[in-house]
PLY file of the C-alpha trace (Angstrom):
ply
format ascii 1.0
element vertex 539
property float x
property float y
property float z
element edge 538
property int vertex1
property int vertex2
end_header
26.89 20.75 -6.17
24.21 17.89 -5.95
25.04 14.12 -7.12
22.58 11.19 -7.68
23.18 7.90 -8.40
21.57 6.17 -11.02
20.01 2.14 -9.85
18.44 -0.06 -12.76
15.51 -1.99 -11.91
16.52 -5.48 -10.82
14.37 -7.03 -13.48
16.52 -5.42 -16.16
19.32 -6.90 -15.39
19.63 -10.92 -15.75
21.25 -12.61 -13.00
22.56 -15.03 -15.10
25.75 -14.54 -17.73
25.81 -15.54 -21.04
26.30 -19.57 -21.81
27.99 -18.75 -25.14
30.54 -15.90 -23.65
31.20 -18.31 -20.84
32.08 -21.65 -22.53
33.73 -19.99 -25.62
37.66 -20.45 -23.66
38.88 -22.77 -20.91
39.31 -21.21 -17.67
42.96 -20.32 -16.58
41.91 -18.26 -13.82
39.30 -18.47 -11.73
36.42 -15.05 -11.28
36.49 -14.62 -8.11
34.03 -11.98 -6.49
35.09 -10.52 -3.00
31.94 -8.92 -1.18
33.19 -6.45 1.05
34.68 -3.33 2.61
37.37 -0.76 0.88
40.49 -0.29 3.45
41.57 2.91 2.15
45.10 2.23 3.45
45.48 -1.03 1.46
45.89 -3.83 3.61
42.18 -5.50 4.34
39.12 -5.77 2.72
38.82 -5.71 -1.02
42.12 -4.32 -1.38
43.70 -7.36 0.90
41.22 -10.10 -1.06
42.01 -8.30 -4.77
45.83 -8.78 -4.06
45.24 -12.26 -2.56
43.41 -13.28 -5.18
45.65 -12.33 -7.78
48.36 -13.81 -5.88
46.78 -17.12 -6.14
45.96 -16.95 -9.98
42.57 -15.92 -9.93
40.69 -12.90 -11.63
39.45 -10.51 -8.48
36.31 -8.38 -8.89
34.97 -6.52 -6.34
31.77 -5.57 -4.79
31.75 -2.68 -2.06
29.59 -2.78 1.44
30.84 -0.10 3.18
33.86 2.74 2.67
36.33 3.30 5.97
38.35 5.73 6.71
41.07 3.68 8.57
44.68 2.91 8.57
47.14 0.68 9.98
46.14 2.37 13.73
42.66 2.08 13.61
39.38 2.46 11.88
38.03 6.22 12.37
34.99 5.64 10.72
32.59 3.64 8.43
29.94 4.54 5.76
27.43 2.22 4.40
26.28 3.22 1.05
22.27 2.16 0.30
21.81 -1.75 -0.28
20.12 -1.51 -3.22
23.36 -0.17 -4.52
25.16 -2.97 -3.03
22.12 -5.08 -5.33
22.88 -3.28 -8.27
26.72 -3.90 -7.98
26.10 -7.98 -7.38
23.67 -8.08 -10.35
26.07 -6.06 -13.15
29.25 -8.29 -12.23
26.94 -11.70 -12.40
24.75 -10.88 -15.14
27.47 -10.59 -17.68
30.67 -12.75 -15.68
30.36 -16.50 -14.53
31.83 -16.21 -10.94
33.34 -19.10 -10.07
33.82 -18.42 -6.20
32.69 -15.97 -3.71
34.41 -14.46 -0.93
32.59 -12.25 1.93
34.20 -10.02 4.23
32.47 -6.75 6.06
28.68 -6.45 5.42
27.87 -3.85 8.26
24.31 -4.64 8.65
21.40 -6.72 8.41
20.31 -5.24 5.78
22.92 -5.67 3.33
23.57 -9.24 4.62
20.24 -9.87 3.15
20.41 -8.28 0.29
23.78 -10.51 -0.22
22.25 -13.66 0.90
19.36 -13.25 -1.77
21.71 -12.98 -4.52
23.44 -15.92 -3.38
20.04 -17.53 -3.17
19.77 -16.49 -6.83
23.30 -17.20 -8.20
24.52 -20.08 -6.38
27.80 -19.65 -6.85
30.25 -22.90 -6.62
32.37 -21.93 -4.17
31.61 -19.57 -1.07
33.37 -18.10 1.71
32.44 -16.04 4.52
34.83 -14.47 6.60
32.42 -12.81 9.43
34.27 -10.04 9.94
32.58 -8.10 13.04
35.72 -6.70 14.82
38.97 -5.39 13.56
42.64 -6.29 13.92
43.10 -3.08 16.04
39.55 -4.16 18.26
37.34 -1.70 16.10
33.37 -2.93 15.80
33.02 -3.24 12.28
29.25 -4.96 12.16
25.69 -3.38 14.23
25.09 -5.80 17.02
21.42 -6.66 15.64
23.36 -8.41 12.70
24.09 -11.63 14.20
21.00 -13.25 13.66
20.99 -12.04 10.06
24.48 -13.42 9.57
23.40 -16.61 10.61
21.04 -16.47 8.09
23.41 -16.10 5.50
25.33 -19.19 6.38
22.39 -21.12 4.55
24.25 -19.89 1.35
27.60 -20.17 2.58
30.03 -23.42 2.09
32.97 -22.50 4.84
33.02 -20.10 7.37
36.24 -18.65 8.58
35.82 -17.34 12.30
38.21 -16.25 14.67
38.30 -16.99 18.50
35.97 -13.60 19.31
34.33 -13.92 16.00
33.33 -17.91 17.29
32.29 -16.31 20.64
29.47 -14.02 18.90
28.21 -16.21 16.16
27.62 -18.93 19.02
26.66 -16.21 21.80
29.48 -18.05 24.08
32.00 -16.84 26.36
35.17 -16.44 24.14
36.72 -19.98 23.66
40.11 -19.98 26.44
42.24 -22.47 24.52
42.77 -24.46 21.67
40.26 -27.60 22.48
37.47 -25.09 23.79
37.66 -23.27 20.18
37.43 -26.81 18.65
33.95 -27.41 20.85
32.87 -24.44 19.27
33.90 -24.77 15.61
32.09 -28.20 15.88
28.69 -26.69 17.12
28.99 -24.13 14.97
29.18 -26.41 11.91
27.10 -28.99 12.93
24.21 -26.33 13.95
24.53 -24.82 9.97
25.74 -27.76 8.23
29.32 -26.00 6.42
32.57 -26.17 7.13
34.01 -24.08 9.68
37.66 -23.15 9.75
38.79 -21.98 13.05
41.58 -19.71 13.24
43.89 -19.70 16.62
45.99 -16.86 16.44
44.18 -14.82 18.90
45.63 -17.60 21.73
49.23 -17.23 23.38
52.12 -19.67 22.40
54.46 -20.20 20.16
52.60 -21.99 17.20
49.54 -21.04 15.30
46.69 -23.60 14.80
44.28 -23.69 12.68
41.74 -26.74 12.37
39.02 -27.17 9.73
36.09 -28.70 10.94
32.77 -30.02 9.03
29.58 -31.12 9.76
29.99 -34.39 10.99
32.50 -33.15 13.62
35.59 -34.26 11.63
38.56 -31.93 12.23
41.91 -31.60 10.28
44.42 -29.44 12.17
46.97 -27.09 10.19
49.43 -25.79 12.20
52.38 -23.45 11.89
55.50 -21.62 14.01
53.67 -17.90 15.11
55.99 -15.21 12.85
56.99 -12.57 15.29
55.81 -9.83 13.48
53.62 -6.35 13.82
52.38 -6.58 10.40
49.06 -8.53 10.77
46.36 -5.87 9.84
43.92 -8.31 7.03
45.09 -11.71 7.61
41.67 -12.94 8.27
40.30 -11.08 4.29
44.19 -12.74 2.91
43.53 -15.93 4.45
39.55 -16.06 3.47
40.29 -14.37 0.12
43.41 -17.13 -0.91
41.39 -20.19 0.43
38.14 -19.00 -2.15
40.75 -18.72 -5.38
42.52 -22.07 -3.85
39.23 -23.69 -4.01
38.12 -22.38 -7.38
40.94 -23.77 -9.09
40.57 -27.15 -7.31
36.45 -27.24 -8.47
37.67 -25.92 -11.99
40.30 -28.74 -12.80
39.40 -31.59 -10.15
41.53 -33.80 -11.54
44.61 -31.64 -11.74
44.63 -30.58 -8.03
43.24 -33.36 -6.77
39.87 -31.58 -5.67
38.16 -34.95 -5.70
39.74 -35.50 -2.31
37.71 -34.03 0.68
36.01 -31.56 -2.17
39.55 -30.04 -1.92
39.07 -27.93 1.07
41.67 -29.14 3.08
43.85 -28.76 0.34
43.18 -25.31 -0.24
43.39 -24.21 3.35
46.86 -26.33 3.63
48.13 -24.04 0.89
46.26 -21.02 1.71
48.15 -21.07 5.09
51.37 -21.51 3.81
51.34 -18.59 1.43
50.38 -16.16 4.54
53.13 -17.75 6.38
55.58 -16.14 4.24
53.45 -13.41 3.53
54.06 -12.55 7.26
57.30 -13.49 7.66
58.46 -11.11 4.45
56.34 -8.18 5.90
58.59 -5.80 6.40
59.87 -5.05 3.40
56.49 -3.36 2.77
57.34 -0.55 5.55
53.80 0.80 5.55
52.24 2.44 8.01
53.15 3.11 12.01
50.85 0.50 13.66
49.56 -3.29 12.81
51.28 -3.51 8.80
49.87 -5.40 6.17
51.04 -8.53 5.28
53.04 -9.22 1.88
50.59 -10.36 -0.30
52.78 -10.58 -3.52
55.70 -11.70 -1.77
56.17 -14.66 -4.63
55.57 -12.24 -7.35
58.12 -9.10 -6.54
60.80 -11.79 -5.59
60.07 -13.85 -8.88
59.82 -10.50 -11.21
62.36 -8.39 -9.76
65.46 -10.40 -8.10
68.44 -8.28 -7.11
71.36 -9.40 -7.45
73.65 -10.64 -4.94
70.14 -11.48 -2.57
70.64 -14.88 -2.91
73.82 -15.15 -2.22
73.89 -12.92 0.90
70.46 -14.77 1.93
72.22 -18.25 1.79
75.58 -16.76 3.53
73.43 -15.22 6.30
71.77 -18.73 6.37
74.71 -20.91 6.66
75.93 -18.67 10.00
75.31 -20.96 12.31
77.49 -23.63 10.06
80.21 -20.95 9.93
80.43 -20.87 13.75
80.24 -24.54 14.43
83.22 -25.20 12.47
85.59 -22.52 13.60
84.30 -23.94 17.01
85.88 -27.39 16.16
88.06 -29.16 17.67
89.51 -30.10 14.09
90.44 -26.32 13.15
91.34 -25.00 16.42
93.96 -27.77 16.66
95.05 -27.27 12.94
95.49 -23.42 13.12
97.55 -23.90 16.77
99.69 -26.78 15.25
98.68 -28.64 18.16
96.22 -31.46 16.09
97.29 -34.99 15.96
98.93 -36.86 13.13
96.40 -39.53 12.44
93.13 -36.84 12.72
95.25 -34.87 9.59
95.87 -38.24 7.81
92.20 -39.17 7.98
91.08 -35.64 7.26
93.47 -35.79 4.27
92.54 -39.62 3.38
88.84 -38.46 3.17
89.44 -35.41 0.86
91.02 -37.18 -1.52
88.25 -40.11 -1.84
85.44 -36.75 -1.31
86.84 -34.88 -4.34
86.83 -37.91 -6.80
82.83 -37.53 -6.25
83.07 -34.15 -6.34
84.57 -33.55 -9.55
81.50 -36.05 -11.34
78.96 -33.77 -9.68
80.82 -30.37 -10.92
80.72 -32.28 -14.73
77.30 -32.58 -14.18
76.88 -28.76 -13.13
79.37 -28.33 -16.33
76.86 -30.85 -18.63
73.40 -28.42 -17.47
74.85 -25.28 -17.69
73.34 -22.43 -19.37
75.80 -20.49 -20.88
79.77 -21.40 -22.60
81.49 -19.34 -19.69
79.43 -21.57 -17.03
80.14 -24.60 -18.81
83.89 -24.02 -19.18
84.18 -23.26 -15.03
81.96 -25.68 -13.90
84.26 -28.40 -16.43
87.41 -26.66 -15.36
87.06 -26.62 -11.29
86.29 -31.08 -12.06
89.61 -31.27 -13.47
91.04 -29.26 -10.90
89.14 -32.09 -8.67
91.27 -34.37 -9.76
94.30 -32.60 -10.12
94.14 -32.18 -6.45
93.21 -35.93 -5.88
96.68 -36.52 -7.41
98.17 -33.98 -5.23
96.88 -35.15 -2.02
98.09 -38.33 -2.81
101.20 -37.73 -4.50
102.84 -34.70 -1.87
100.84 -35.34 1.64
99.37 -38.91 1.93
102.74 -40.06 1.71
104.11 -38.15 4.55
100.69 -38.88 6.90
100.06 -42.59 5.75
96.27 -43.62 6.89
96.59 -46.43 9.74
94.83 -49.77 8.39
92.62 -49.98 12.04
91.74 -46.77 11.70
89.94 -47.06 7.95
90.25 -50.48 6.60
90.34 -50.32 2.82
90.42 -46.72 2.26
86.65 -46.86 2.72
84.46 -43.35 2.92
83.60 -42.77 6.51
80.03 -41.96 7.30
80.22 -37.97 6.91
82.30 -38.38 3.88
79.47 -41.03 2.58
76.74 -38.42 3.55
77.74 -35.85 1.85
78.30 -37.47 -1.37
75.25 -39.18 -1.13
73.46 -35.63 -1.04
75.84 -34.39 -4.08
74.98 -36.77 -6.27
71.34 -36.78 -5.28
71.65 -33.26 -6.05
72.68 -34.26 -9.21
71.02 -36.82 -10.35
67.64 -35.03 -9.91
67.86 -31.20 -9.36
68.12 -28.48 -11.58
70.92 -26.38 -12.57
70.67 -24.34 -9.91
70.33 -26.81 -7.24
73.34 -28.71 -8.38
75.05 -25.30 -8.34
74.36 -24.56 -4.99
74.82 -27.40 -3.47
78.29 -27.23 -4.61
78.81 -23.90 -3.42
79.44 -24.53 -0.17
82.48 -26.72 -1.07
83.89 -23.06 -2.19
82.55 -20.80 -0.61
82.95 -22.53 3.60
86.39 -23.82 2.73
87.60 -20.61 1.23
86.44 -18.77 4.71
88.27 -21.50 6.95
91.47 -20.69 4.25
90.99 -17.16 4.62
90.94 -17.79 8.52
93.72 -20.04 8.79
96.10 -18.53 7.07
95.57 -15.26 9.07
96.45 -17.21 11.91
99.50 -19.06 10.27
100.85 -16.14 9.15
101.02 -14.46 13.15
102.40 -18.41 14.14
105.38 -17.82 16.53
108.06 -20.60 15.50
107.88 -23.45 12.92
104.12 -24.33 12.16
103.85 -28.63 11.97
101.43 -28.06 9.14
102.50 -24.91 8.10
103.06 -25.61 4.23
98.98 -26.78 4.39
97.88 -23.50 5.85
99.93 -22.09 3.19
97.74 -23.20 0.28
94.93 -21.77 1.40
95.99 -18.57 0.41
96.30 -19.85 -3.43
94.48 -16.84 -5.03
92.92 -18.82 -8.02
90.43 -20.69 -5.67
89.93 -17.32 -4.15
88.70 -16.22 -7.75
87.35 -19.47 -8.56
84.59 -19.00 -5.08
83.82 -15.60 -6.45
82.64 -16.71 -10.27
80.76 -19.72 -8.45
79.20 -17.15 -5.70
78.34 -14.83 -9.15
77.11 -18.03 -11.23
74.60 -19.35 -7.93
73.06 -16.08 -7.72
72.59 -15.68 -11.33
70.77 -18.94 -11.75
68.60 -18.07 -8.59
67.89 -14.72 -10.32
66.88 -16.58 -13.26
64.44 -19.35 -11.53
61.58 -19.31 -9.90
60.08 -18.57 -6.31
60.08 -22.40 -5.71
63.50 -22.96 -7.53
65.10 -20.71 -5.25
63.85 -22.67 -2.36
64.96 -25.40 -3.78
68.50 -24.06 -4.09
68.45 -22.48 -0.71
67.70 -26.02 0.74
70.63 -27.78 -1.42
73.02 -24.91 -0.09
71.91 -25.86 3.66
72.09 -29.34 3.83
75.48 -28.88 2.36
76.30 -26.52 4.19
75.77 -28.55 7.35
77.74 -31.63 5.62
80.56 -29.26 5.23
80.62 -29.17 9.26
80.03 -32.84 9.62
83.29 -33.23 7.20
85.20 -31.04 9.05
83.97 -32.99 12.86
85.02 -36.30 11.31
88.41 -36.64 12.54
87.38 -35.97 15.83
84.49 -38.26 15.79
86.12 -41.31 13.89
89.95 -41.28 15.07
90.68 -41.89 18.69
92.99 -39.65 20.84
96.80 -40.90 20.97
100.37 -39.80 21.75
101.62 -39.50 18.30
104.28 -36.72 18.26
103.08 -34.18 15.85
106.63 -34.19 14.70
107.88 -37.73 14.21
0 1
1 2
2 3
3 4
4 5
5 6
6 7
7 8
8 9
9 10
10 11
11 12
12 13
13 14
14 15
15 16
16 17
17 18
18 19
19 20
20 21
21 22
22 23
23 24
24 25
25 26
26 27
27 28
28 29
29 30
30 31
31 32
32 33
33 34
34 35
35 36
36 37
37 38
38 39
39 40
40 41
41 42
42 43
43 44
44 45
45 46
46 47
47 48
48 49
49 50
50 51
51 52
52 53
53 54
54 55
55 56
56 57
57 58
58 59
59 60
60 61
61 62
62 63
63 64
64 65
65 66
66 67
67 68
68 69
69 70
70 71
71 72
72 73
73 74
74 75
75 76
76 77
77 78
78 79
79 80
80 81
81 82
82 83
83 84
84 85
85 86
86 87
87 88
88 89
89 90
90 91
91 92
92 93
93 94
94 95
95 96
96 97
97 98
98 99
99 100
100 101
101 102
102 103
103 104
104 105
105 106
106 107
107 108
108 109
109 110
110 111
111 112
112 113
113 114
114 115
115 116
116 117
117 118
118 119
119 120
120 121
121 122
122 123
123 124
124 125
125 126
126 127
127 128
128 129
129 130
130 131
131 132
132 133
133 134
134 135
135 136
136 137
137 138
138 139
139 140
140 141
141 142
142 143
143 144
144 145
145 146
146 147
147 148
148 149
149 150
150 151
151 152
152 153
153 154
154 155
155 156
156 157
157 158
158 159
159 160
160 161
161 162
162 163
163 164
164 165
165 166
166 167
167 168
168 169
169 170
170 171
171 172
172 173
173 174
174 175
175 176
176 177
177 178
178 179
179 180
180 181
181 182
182 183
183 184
184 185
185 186
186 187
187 188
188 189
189 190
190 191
191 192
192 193
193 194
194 195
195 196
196 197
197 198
198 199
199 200
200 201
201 202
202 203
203 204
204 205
205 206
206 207
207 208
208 209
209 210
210 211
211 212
212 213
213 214
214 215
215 216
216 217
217 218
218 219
219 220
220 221
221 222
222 223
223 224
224 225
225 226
226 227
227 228
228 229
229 230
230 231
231 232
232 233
233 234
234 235
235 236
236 237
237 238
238 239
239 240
240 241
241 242
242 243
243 244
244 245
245 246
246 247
247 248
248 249
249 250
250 251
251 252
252 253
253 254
254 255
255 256
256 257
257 258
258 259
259 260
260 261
261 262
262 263
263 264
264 265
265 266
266 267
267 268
268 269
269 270
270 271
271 272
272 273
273 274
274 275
275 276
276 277
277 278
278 279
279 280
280 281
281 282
282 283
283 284
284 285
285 286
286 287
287 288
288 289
289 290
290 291
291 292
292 293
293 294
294 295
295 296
296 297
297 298
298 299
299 300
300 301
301 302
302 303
303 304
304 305
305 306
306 307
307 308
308 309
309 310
310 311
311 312
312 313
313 314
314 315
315 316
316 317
317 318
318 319
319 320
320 321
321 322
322 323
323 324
324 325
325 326
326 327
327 328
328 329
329 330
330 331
331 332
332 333
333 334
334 335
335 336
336 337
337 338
338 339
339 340
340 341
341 342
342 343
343 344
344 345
345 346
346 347
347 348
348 349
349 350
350 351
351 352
352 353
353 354
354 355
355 356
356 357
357 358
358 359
359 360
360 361
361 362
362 363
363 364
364 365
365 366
366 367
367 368
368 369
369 370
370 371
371 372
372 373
373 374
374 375
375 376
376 377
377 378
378 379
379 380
380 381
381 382
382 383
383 384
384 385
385 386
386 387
387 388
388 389
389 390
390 391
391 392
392 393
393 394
394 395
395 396
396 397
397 398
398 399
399 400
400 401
401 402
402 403
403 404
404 405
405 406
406 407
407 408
408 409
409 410
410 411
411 412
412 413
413 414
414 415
415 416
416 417
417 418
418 419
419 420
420 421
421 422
422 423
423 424
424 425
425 426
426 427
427 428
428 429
429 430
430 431
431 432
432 433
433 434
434 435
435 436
436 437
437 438
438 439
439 440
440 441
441 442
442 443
443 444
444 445
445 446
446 447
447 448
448 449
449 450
450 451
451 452
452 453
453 454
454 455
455 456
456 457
457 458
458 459
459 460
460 461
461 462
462 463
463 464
464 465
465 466
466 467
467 468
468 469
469 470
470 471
471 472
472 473
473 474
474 475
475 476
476 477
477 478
478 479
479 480
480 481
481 482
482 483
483 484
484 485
485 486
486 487
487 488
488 489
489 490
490 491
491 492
492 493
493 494
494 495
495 496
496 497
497 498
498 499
499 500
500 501
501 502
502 503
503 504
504 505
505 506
506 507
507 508
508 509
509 510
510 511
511 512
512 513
513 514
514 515
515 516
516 517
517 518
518 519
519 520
520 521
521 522
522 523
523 524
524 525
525 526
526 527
527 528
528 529
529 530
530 531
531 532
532 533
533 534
534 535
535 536
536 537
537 538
């Protein structure tokens, strides 16, 4: 069986799109072209750049240099199919879509760089970005080594450049850069010598941060850096990065004065976000599970969490998050003492005096969780556990402030003490200005850390040899109503995570931490603020 493949003459096709089919809507999502090699196992090249693309809101088209046969171990092998196919491909895509931005990856040789940069000489397209990709993750040559000079050539067409440390090395025909200020000597000729941006990428060098440091022209340099993710999974992060930083910038040229692309033509901007989003798209990389050797990254990391939450994976995400809380305050001085019977009368009177003045702002912040809620059932908890506040308040005062009176020296006017004061600063921050869900799980930890120490304590009250000094305490902790109260407010946090957004569930995760952490400042106080005595734990 024979094939042949079909190439219009180049005058036949117009290199320009049509003004009426172009203007007709506003643009929602940028057309951005990737020019580059297929990765049949999905995680660089034009697969990588469609998937960042998309990720970032733009429309991804594609234009093929070269197939590879290569996986997450290794390229095996690359074909270049004829440039004038490569031509034909560039001129059908522009001749009937208005590409807003540009990204290059592989181009193999010199003669389909020039065949690329005379369409961009022809095209001009607003935004472009070259990623000179000339060796792979796994060390594979991916370029002939007569090609430099012809991709310095293209750079006449290019706006930013997005070498790596070897990648720097060849395009300047240096010695590779051996740390971070050498690379930034290099990024600056490199610019300067071609007049574009240049954004030099550090992750080749040891340590345990990741800089990155766009440079232009004039030798200015902003750094971006970021913690290195310990992870395998870094096959295409030079196409993801490239790829997200072209869409980034289309959007900002698009709607300047939404993004705030007047600044800096937006660059910075773009790369600051850009970097971010393959930050996490490293750090959640193996959930993917593909592949034995160097994994792609998680491109659509926002997407699959935003479309398809499961549930309970917030609220095992915030509990695993909140371990180090857990162990600080079983390592206090505050419950040790309590659950040996050994802690001194005027620590339990101030812990007691500041529960009572804590849940009073407590209960206003669970009306306000009551006052946003979604649903009749939410609303009815959320009002129900701030009467409950209360009805404690009266409690405490009524059956144990009585017997453990607060000493005048120790807190003069009943005033909050400073944790106490933090942490309902925070609350009602919270909810003054968050969302359902953040004033939700920012009150969760209130359940959910006091119900473990309960749980805790009473184990150990209940093994107590002899008469426990605080034993009828350690008994209410076992009141199974809160027990079923923490479980509905656990089941209500992870259903309004489920029901937010990427960002909203960040937001709630940080709510849940910093209270989290006030919860173990609350439970330190006593220790911090009352001074050791003599007190006999049973006058």
């Amino acid at each position: 069986m024979t094939t042949s493949t079909f190439v219009a003459p180049a005058s036949e096709i117009s290199a320009q799109p049509g003004e009426a089919q172009q203007a007709s809507h506003p643009v929602n999502h940028p057309r951005v072209l990737s020019i580059a090699g297929s990765d049949p196992s999905g995680g660089a090249g034009i697969q990588a750049d469609i998937k960042s693309i998309s990720a970032h809101g733009g429309y991804a088209m594609a234009a093929i240099t070269a197939l590879t046969a290569q996986n997450t171990q290794g390229v095996q092998g690359v074909h270049v199919p004829p440039a004038a196919f490569l031509a034909a491909q560039l001129d059908a895509v522009s001749s009937d879509v208005m590409i807003d931005a540009v990204k290059i990856g592989m181009l193999g040789t010199a003669e389909v760089m020039n065949t690329v940069g005379e369409w961009l000489r022809r095209t001009r397209p607003a935004v472009v970005v070259l990623d000179p990709v000339m060796v792979a993750t796994s060390g594979d040559v991916l370029v002939d080594p007569e090609a430099r000079d012809a991709l310095l050539e293209l750079f006449r067409n290019v706006h930013l450049a997005t070498p790596n440390i070897p990648e720097l090395a060849v395009l300047l025909d240096r010695p590779q850069a051996a740390d971070w200020q050498e690379a930034l000597e290099q990024g600056r000729e490199l610019a300067a010598a071609h007049g574009i941006l240049v954004l030099v990428k550090g992750g080749h060098l040891p340590g345990e941060e990741c800089p990155d440091a766009l440079i232009g022209p004039d030798g200015t340099v902003q750094e971006f850096t970021a913690p290195r993710i310990d992870t395998p999974n870094t096959h295409g992060t030079g196409c993801s990065l490239s790829a997200a930083v072209a869409t980034l910038q289309a959007h900002a040229t698009l709607r300047p004065a939404e993004t705030g692309a007047e600044r800096a033509g937006g660059w910075s901007e773009s790369v600051r976000l850009a970097k971010a989003w393959l930050g996490m798209a490293l750090e959640t990389s193996d959930a993917l599970a593909v592949g034995s050797g160097a994994g792609p990254v998680n491109h659509l990391h926002a997407l699959w969490e935003s479309a398809q939450p499961v549930p309970g994976s917030f609220a095992r995400m915030v509990w695993e998050d909140c371990a180090p809380q857990r162990e600080a305050i079983f390592a206090l001085g505050f419950i040790k003492e309590l659950a040996a019977g050994t802690l001194q009368r005027s620590r339990f009177a101030y812990y007691l005096d500041q529960d009572a003045q804590y849940l009073g702002a407590y209960s206003r912040v669970l009306a306000r969780a009551s006052s946003l809620a979604p649903t009749e059932a939410e609303q009815k908890f959320w009002a129900g556990g701030a009467q409950n506040c209360i009805d404690v308040e009266m409690a405490l005062h009524r059956d144990w402030l009585s017997q453990y009176p607060q000493e005048p020296a120790t807190l003069p006017g009943r005033a909050q003490g400073p944790a106490t004061k933090h942490y309902v600063d925070h609350l009602q921050a919270i909810a003054f200005t968050g969302s359902y869900g953040e004033v939700v799980a920012a009150v969760l930890p209130c359940y959910w850390l006091y119900a473990e120490v309960g749980r805790v304590l009473h184990a150990d009250y209940l093994s107590f040899d002899g008469e426990h000094p605080y034993g009828n305490w350690l008994q209410s902790y076992a009141d199974e109503d809160f027990a079923r109260a923490t479980e509905t407010a656990i089941g209500f946090a992870d259903a309004a995570a489920r029901g937010g957004s990427a960002a909203q569930r960040e937001r709630m995760r940080a709510a849940f931490a910093h209270s989290a952490q006030y919860e173990v400042d609350f439970f330190a106080a006593p220790h911090v603020h009352v001074e050791a005595g003599d007190s006999d734990l049973r006058d």
